[in-house]
NUKENU-582937 format. One record per residue (C-alpha): residue number from 1; x, y, z; chain. Coordinates in pm, 1 decimal, padded with zeros to 6 digits. Example, Ala and Ser with C-alpha at 12.3 -4.5 7.8 and 13.67 -1.06 7.14 Angstrom:
[rec 1,[01230.0,-00450.0,00780.0],A] [rec 2,[01367.0,-00106.0,00714.0],A] 
// end
This chain:
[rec 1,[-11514.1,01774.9,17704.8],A] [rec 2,[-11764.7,02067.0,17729.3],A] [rec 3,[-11971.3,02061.4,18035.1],A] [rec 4,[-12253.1,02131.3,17809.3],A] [rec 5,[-12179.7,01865.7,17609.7],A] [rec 6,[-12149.5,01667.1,17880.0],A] [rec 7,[-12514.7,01753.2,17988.6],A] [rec 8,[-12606.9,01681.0,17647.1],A] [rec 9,[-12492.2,01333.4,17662.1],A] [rec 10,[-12661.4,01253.5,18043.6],A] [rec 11,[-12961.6,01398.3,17927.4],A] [rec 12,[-13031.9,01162.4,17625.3],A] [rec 13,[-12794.9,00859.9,17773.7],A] [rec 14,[-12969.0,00521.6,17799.1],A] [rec 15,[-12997.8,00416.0,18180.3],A] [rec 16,[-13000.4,00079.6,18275.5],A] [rec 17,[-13039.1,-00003.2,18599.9],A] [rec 18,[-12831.6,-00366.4,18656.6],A] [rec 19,[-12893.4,-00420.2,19075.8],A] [rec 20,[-13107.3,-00236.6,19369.0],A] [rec 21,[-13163.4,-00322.4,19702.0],A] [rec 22,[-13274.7,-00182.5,20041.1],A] [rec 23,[-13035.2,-00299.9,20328.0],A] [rec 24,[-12953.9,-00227.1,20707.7],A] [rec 25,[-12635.9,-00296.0,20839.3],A] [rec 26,[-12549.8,-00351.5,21240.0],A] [rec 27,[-12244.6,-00159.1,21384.1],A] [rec 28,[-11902.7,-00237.0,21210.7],A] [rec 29,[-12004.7,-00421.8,20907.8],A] [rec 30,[-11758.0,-00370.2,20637.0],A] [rec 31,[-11800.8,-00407.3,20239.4],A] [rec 32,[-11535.9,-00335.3,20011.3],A] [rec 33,[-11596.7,-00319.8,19608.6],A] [rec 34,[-11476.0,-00253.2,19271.9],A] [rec 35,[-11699.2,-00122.8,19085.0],A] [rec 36,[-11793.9,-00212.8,18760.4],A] [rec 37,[-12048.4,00009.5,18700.1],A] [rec 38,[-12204.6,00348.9,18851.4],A] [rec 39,[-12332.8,00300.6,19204.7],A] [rec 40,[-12567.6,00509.5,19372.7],A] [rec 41,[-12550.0,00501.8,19761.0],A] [rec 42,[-12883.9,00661.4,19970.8],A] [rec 43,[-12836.4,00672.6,20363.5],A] [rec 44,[-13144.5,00635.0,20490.2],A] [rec 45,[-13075.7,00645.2,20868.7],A] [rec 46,[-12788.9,00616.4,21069.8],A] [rec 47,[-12413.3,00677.8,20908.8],A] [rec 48,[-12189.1,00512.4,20740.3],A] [rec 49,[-11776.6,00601.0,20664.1],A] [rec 50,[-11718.0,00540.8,20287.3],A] [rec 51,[-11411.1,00586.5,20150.2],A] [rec 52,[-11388.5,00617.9,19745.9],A] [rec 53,[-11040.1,00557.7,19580.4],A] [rec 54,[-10880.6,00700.0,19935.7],A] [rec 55,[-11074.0,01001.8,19972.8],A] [rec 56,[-11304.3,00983.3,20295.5],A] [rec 57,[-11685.1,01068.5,20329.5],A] [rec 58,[-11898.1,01076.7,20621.1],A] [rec 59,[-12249.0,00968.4,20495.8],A] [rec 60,[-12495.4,01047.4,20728.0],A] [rec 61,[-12898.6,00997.8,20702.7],A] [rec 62,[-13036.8,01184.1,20374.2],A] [rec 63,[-12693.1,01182.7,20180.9],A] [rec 64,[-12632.4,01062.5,19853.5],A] [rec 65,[-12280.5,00928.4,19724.6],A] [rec 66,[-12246.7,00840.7,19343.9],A] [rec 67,[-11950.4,00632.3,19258.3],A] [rec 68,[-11845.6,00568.0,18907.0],A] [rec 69,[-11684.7,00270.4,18736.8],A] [rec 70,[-11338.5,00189.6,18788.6],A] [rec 71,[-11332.5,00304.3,19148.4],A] [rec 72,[-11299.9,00088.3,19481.1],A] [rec 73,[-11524.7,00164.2,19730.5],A] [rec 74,[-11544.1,00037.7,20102.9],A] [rec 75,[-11813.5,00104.9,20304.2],A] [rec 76,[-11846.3,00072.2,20713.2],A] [rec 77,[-12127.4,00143.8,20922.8],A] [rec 78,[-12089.4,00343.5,21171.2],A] [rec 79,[-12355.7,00193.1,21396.0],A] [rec 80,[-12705.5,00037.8,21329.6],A] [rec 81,[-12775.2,00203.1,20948.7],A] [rec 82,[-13005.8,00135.2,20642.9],A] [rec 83,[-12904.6,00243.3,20296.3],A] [rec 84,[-13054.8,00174.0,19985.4],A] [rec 85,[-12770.4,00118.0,19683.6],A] [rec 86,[-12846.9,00109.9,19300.8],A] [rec 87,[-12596.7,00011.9,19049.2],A] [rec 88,[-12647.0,00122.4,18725.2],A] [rec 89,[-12439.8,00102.4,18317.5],A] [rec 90,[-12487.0,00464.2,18163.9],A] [rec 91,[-12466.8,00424.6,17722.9],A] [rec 92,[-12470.9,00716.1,17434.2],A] [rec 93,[-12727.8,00717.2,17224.9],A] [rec 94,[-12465.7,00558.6,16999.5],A] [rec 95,[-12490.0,00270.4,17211.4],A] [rec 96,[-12139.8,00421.3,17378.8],A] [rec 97,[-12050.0,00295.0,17723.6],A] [rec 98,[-11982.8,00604.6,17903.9],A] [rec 99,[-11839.7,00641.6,18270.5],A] [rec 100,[-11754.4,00907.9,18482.7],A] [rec 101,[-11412.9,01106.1,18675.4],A] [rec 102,[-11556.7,01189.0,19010.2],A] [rec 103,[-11303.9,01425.0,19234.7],A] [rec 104,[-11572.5,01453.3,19451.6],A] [rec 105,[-11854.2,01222.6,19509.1],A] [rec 106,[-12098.7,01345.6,19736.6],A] [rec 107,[-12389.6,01515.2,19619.8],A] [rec 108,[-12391.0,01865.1,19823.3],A] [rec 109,[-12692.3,02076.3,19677.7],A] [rec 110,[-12967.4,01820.4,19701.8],A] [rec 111,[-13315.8,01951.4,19874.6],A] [rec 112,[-13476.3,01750.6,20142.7],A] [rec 113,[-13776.5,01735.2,19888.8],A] [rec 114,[-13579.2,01548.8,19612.2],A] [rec 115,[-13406.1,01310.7,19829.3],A] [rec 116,[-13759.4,01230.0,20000.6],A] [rec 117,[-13930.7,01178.7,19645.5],A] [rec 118,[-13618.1,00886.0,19572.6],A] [rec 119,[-13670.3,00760.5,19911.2],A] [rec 120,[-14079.5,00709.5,19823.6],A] [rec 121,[-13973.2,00561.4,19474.2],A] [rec 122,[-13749.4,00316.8,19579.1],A] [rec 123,[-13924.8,00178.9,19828.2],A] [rec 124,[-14185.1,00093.4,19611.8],A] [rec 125,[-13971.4,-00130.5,19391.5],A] [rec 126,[-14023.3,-00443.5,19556.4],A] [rec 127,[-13985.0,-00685.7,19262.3],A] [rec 128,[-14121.0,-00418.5,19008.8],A] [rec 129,[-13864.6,-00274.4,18740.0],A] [rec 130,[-13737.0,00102.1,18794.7],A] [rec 131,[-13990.1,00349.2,18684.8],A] [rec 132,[-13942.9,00611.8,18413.8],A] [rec 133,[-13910.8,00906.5,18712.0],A] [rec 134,[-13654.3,00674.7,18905.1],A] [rec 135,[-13443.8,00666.4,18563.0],A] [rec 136,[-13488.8,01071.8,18520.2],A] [rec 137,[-13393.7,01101.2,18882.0],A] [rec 138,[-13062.3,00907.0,18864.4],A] [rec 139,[-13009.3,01132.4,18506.8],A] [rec 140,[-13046.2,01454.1,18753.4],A] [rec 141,[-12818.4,01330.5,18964.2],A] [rec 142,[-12568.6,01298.3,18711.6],A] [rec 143,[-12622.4,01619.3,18585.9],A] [rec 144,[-12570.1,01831.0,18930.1],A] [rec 145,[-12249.8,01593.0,18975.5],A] [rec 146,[-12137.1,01733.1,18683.4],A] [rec 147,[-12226.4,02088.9,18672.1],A] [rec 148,[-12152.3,02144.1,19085.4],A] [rec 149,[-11803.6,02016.4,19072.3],A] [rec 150,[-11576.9,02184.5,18850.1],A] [rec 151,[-11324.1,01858.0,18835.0],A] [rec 152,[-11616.3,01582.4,18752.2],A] [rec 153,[-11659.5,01453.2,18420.7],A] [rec 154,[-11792.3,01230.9,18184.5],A] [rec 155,[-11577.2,00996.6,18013.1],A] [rec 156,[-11618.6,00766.6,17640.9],A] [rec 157,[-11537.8,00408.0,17765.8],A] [rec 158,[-11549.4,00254.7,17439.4],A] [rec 159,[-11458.6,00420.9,17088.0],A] [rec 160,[-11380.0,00795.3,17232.9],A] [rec 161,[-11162.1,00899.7,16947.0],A] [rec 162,[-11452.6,00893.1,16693.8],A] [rec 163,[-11580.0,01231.6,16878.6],A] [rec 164,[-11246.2,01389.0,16963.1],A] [rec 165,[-11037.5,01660.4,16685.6],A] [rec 166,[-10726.7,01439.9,16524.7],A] [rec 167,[-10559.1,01782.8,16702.3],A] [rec 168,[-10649.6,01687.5,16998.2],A] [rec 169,[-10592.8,01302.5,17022.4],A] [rec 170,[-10240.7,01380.9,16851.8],A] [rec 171,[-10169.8,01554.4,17208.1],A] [rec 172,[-10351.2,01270.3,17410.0],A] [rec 173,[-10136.0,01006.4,17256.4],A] [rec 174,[-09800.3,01220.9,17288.9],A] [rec 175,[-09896.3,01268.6,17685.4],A] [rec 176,[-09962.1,00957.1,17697.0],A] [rec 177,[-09633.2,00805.8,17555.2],A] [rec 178,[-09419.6,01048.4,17751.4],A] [rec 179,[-09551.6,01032.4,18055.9],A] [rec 180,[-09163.1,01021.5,18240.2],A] [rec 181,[-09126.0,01361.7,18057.7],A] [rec 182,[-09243.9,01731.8,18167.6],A] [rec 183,[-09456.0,01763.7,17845.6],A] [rec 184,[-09507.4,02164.0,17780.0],A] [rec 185,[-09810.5,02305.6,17610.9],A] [rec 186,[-09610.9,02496.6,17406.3],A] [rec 187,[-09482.3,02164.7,17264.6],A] [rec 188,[-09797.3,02037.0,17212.3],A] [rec 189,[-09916.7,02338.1,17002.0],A] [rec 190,[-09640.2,02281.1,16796.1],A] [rec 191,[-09747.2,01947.2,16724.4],A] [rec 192,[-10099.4,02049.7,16570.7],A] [rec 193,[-09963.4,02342.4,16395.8],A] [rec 194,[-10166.3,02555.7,16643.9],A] [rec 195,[-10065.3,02882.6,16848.9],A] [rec 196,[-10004.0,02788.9,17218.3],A] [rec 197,[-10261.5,03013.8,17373.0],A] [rec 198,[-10511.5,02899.9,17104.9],A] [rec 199,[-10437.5,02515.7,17133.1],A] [rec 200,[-10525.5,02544.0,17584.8],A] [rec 201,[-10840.9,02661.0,17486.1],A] [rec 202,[-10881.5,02427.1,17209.9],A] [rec 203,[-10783.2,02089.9,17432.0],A] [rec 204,[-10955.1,02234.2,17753.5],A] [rec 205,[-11318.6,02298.1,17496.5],A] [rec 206,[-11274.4,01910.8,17449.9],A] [rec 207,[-11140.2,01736.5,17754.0],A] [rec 208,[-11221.5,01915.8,17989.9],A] [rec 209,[-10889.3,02010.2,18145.7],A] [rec 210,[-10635.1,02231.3,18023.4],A] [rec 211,[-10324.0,01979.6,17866.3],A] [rec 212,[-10104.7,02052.4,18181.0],A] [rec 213,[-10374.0,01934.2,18408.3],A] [rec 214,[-10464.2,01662.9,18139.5],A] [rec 215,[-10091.3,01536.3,18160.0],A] [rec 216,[-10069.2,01599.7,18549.0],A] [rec 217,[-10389.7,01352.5,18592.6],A] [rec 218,[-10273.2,01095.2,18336.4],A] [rec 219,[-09896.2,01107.7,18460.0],A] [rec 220,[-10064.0,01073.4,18862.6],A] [rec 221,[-10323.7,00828.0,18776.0],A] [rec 222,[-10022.7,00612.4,18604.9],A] [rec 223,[-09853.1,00665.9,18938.8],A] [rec 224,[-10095.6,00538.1,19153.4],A] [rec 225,[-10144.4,00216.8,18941.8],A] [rec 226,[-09788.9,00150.6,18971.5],A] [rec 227,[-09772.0,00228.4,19362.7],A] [rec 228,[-10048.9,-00023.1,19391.3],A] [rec 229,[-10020.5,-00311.8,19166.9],A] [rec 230,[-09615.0,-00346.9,19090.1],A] [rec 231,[-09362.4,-00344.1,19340.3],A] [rec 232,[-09143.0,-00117.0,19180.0],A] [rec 233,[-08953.9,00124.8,19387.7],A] [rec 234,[-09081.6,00487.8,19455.1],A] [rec 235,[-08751.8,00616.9,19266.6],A] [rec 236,[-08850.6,00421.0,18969.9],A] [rec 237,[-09202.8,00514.4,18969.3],A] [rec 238,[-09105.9,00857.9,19021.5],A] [rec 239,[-08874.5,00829.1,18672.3],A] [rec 240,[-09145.7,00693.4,18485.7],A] [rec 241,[-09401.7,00928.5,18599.2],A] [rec 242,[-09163.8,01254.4,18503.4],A] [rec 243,[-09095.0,01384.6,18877.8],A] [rec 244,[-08717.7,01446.8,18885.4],A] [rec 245,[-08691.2,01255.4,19212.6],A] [rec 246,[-08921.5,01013.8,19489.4],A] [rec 247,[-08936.6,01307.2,19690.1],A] [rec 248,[-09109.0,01580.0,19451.6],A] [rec 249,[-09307.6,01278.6,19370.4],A] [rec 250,[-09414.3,01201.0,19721.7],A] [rec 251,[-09483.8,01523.9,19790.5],A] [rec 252,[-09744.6,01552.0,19503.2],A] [rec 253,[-09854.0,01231.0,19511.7],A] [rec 254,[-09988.9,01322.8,19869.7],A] [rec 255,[-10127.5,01643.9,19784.9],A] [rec 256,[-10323.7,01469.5,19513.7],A] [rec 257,[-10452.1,01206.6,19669.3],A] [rec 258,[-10423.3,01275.6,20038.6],A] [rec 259,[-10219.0,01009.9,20162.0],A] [rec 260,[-09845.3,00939.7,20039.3],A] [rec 261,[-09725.3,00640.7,19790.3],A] [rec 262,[-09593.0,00462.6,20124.0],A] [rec 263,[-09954.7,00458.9,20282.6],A] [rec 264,[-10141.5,00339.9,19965.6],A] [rec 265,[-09906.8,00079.8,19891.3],A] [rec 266,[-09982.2,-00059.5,20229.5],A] [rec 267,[-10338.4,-00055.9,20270.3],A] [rec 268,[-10343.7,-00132.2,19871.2],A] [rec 269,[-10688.5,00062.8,19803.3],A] 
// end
């Protein structure tokens, strides 16, 4: 998917904000959560370790984490700390749910005066609903998530395939239903009839991702489901998952996510 399409769609998406709530934590509390929905996280003082699908973050006082659906999320304080979280659904104008694929979740460019400004707004909430500028405020967030980090995108939750080229969901499914093979773009293009140099530019205008990195995210994302919630062996997983043995799959498995199939499958994140 285009990243200006992707603007397009945060821009006029429906917010709706579900849960918000100022809190301060002593030293050492720990909360873990899967997330249903987008969460916003605002440090206000003190620091916090949050760790998002097993990639660590230091969140210190003035940062802001956004965490979409789908992910697990635990959060310790560091010592005495105050936050202020907001979960939220994001919709299409089509009445869509959309979500989100975050590689990075911390929002890096953010001046001192807009973090201030959604400090002063939510801590006028009290019992009142979220004002129109909170809503256009969690929208810009969003959008610099999106247009700072290169791997962050939007995702269709519900119904993508009306907006997708039959071209391109003819490759989706195909990656999808051999994901224990190395799928080539070249055979992919032959698929849809187009030229192989065309059909990259044609699958990346669309999803995002070129269809190797499409099919090396779908065929690692499969991976880590199966590390983490069967008890297959790492050979098997690696033979489903189209690695020609458990140790080129280890090896990119940790390179991916930072920690190796062994490690997740014992702290089961």
């Amino acid at each position: 998917m285009e990243k200006q399409y992707m603007s397009q769609l945060i821009s006029n998406a429906v917010i709706t904000v579900t849960t918000y709530h100022w809190i301060e934590h002593p030293m050492g509390v720990v909360c873990s959560h899967n997330l249903k929905d987008f969460d916003v996280i605002y440090t206000k003082s003190g620091s916090y370790d949050v760790i998002v699908n097993n990639k660590y973050y230091l969140s210190q006082a003035g940062d802001v984490i956004i965490v979409p659906p789908g992910s697990s999320m635990t959060v310790t304080s560091r010592e005495l700390a105050q936050q202020f979280f907001c979960h939220f659904s994001l919709a299409s104008t089509e009445h869509i749910e959309l979500g989100a694929s975050f590689g990075e979740h911390l929002l890096s460019r953010l001046s001192k005066d807009v973090v201030s400004v959604y400090a002063r707004i939510a801590g006028e909430f009290g019992d009142k609903q979220p004002s129109d500028n909170f809503i256009l405020l969690l929208k810009f967030f969003l959008l610099n998530m999106v247009e700072d980090y290169e791997q962050n995108g939007i995702l269709f939750l519900n119904e993508p395939h009306m907006y997708l080229p039959s071209e391109v969901l003819i490759a989706v499914k195909y990656i999808q239903e051999h994901a224990s093979e190395n799928v080539t773009t070249e055979q992919l293009a032959n698929l849809t009839g187009f030229n192989t140099a065309y059909f990259s530019r044609f699958f990346k205008k669309y999803m995002g991702l070129t269809p190797i990195r499409y099919s090396t995210d779908y065929r690692l994302n499969l991976a880590r489901h199966l590390v983490v919630a069967t008890n297959r062996t790492f050979k098997e997983i690696a033979s489903l998952t189209g690695f020609k043995d458990q140790f080129a799959f280890s090896k990119r498995f940790k390179e991916y996510y930072g920690s190796s199939p062994t490690e997740l499958r014992k702290v089961k994140v």
